[in-house]
Each structure stands twice: as C-alpha cells, then as structure tokens.
N, C-alpha and C positions, 0 to 999 in steps of 0.2 A: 757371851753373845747368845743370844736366843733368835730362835725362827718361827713363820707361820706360812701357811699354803693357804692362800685364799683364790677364788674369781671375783672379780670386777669386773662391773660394766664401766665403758670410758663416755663420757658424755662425747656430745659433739663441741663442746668447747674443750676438749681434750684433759677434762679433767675427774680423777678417780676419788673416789671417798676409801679411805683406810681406817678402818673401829680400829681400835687398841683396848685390851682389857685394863679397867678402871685400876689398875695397880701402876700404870705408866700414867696416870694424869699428873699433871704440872712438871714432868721430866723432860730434859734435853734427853734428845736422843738420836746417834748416827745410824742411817738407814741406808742398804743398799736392795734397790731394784731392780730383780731381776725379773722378767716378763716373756712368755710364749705366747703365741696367738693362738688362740681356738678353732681347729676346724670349722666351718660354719655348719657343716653337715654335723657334726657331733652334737651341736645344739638341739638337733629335733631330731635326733635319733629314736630318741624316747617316743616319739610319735609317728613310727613306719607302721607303713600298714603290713599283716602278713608276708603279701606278692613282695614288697619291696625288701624283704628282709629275707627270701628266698623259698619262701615256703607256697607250696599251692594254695589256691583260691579254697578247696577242701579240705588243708590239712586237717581238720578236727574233726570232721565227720570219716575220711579216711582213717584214722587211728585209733579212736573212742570207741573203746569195747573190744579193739583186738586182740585181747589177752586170751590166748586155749588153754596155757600151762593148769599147773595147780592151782586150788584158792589162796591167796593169799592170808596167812592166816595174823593178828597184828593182837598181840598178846598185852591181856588186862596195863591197865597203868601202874605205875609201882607206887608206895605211899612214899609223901614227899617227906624230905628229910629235912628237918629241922637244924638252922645253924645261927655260930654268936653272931651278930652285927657286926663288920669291921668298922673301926672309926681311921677318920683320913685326918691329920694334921700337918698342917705346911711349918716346916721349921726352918728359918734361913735357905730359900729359895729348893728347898726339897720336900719330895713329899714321903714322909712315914707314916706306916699303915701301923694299926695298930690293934691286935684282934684279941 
C-alpha cells in the first residue's frame, strides 16, 4: 500500500481531480479517502499584513539598526568541496542509492 498528501480544490459540482504518477496508468486501483477541511483563514495567511500578525505599524524602523554589542564579525567562505555524483536507481519498488 502506498500513500500521498495532497490539497485539492472541490469544484462546485463536488468534484476533485486526483494526478497519479505515470507508474499507475492503466491500473485497477483501491483508494481510500481520507479528507480535513482547511481553515479558511489559513488560506491567506500568507498575505497578513504586519498589524494583523501582531506586530506594530513600526516594527521595522523600531528594530533596524539596534544592535550596540560587538561587530559582528562573519568569516571568509570556505573553498567548496568537491564530491562523486550519487546515482539513484529504482529496483523492484525501492530505491538504491548508489555512490
């Protein structure tokens, strides 16, 4: 048995579209539905404004720049390290890595 976590939107004719990855085409297949309902507020949460998410009308001009400590100091980059390619191979529903 396998599983997926997706969202969908339900039309107003009460019906959902489900993708299946191209490995299930042309298969019978038993499905069970299991469904939550989404806060509506969680939908556009993404888009509060500051005040709404609790913070002042100022927070950013209150805060920017109020650092007194020491300078922060953020040390050279390090040279990047060189590594083999892993390769992925699917063998009988598993996947082995292969390096």
């Amino acid at each position: 048995m396998e599983s997926m976590k997706i969202k969908a939107q339900i039309g107003n004719d009460g019906i959902v579209k489900i993708e299946l990855p191209p490995e299930f085409a042309n298969e019978e297949l038993e499905m069970v539905i299991v469904f939550q309902r989404i806060a509506k507020t969680s939908l556009k949460s993404d888009n509060k404004s500051p005040e709404e998410l609790g913070y002042s009308r100022r927070f950013l001009e209150e805060v920017v720049g109020i650092w007194e400590g020491e300078m922060i100091q953020i040390p050279e980059q390090l040279q990047f390290e060189e590594r083999e390619e892993i390769q992925f191979h699917l063998v009988k529903n598993q996947l082995d890595f292969i390096v």
